[in-house]
N, CA, C and O atoms as a GROMACS GRO file, in nm:
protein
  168
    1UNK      N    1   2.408  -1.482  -1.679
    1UNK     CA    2   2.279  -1.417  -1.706
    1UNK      C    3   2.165  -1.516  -1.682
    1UNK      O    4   2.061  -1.480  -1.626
    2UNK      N    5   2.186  -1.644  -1.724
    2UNK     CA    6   2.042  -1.723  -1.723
    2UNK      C    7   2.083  -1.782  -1.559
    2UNK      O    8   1.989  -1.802  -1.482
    3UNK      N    9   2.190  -1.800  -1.524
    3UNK     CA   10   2.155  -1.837  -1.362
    3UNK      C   11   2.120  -1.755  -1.260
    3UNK      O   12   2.069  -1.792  -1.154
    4UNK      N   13   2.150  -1.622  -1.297
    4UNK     CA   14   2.091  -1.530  -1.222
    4UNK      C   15   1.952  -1.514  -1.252
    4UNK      O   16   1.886  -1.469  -1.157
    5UNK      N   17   1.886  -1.538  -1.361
    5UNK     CA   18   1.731  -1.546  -1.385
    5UNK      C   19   1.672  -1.630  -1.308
    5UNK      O   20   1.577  -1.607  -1.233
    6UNK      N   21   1.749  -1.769  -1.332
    6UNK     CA   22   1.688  -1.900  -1.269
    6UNK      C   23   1.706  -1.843  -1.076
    6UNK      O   24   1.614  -1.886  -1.007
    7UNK      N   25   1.780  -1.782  -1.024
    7UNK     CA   26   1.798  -1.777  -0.908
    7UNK      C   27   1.675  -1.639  -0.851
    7UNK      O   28   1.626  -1.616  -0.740
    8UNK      N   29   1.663  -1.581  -0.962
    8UNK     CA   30   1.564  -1.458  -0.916
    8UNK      C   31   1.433  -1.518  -0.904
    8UNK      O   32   1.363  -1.505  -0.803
    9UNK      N   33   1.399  -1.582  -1.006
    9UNK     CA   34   1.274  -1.648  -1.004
    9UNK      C   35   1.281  -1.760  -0.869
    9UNK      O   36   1.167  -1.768  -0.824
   10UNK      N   37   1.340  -1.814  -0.820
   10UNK     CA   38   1.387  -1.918  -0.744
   10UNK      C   39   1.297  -1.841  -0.622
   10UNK      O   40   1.186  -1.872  -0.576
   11UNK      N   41   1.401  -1.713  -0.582
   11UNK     CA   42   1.401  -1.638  -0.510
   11UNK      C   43   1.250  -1.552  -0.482
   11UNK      O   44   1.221  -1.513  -0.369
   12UNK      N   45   1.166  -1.532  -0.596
   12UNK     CA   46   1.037  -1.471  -0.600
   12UNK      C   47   0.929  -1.603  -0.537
   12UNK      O   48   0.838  -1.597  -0.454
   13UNK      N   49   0.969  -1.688  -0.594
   13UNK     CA   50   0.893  -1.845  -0.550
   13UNK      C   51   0.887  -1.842  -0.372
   13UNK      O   52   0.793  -1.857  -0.294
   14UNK      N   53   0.983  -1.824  -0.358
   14UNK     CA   54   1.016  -1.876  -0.175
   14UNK      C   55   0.929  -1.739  -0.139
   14UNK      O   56   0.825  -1.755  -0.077
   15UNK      N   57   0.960  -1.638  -0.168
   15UNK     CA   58   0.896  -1.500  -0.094
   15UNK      C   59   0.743  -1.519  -0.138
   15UNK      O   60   0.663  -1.486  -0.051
   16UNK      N   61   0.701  -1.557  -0.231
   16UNK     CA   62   0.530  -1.574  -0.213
   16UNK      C   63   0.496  -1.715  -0.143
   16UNK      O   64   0.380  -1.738  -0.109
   17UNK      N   65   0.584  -1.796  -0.123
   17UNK     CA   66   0.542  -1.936  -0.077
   17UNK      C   67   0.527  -1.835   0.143
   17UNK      O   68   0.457  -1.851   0.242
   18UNK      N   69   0.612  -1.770   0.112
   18UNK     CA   70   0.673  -1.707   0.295
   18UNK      C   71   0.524  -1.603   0.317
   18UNK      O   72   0.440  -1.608   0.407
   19UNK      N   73   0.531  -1.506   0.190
   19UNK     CA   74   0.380  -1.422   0.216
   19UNK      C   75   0.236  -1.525   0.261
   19UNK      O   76   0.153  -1.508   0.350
   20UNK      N   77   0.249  -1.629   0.163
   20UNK     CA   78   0.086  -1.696   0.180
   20UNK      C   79   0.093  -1.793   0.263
   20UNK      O   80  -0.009  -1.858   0.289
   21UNK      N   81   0.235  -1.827   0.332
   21UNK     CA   82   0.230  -1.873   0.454
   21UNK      C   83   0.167  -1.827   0.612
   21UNK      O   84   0.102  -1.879   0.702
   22UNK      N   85   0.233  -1.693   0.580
   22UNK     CA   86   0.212  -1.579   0.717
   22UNK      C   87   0.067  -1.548   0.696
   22UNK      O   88   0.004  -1.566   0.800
   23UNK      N   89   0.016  -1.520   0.625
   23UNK     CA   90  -0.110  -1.489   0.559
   23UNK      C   91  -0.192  -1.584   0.637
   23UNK      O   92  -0.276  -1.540   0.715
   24UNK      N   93  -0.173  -1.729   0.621
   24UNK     CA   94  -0.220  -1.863   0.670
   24UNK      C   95  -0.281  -1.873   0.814
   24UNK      O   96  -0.385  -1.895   0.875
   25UNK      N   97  -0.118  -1.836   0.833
   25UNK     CA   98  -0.103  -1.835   0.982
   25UNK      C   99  -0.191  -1.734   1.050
   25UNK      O  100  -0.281  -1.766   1.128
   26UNK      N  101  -0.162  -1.617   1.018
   26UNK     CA  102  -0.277  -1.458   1.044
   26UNK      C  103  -0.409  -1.555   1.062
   26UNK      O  104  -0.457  -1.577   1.174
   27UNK      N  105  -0.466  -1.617   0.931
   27UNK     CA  106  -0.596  -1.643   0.952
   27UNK      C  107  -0.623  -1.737   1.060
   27UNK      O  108  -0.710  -1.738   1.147
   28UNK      N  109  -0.529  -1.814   1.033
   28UNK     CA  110  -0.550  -1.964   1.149
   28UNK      C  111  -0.560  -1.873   1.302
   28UNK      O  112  -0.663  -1.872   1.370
   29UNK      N  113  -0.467  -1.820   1.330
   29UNK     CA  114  -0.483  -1.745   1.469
   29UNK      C  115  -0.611  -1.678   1.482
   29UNK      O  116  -0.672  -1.690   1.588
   30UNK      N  117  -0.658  -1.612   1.390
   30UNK     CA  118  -0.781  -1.538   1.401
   30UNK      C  119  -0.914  -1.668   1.384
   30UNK      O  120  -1.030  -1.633   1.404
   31UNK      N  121  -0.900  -1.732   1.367
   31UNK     CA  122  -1.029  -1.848   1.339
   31UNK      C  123  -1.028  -1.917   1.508
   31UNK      O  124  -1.109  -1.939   1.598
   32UNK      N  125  -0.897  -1.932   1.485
   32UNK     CA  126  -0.841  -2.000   1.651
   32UNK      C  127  -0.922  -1.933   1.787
   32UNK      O  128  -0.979  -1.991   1.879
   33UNK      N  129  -0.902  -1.794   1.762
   33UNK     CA  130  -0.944  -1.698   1.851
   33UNK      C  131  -1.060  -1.664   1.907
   33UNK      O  132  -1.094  -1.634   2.021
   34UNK      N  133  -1.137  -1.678   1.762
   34UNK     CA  134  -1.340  -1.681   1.723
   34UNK      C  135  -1.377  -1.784   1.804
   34UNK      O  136  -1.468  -1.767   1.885
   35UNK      N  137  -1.313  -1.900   1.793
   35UNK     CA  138  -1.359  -2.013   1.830
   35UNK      C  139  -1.327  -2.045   2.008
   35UNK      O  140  -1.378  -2.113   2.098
   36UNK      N  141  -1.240  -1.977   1.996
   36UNK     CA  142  -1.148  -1.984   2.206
   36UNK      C  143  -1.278  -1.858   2.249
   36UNK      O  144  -1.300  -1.868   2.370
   37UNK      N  145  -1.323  -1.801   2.216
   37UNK     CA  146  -1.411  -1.667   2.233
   37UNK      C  147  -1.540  -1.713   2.268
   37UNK      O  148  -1.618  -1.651   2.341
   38UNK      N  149  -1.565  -1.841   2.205
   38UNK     CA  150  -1.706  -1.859   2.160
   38UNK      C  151  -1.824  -1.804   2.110
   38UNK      O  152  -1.941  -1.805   2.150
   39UNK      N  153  -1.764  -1.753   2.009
   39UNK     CA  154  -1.844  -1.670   1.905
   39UNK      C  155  -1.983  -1.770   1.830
   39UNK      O  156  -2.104  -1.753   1.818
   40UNK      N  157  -1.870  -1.893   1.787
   40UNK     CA  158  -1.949  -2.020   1.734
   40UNK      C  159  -1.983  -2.107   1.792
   40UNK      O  160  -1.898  -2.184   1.836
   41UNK      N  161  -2.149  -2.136   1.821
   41UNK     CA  162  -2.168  -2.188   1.876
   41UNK      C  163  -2.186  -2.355   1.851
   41UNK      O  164  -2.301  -2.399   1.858
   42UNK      N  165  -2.100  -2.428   1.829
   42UNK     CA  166  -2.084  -2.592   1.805
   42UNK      C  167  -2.098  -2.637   1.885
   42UNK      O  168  -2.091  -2.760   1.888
   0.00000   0.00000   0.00000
């Protein structure tokens, strides 16, 4: 019972660490993109 807790929680950890990774990435590509576009002018 408590290692299956410890392994669920384990398990919820990695899947939000994987969501706000991809998330990351989404944005980085889209900032990447603005900037290859020349939207901003630097």
């Amino acid at each position: 019972m408590d290692e299956k807790e410890k392994n669920r929680k384990r398990a919820l950890i990695v899947f939000q660490i994987f969501i706000y990774g991809y998330l990351l990435v989404m944005f980085g590509i889209q900032l990447y993109m603005s900037f290859a576009r020349g939207w901003w002018e630097l």
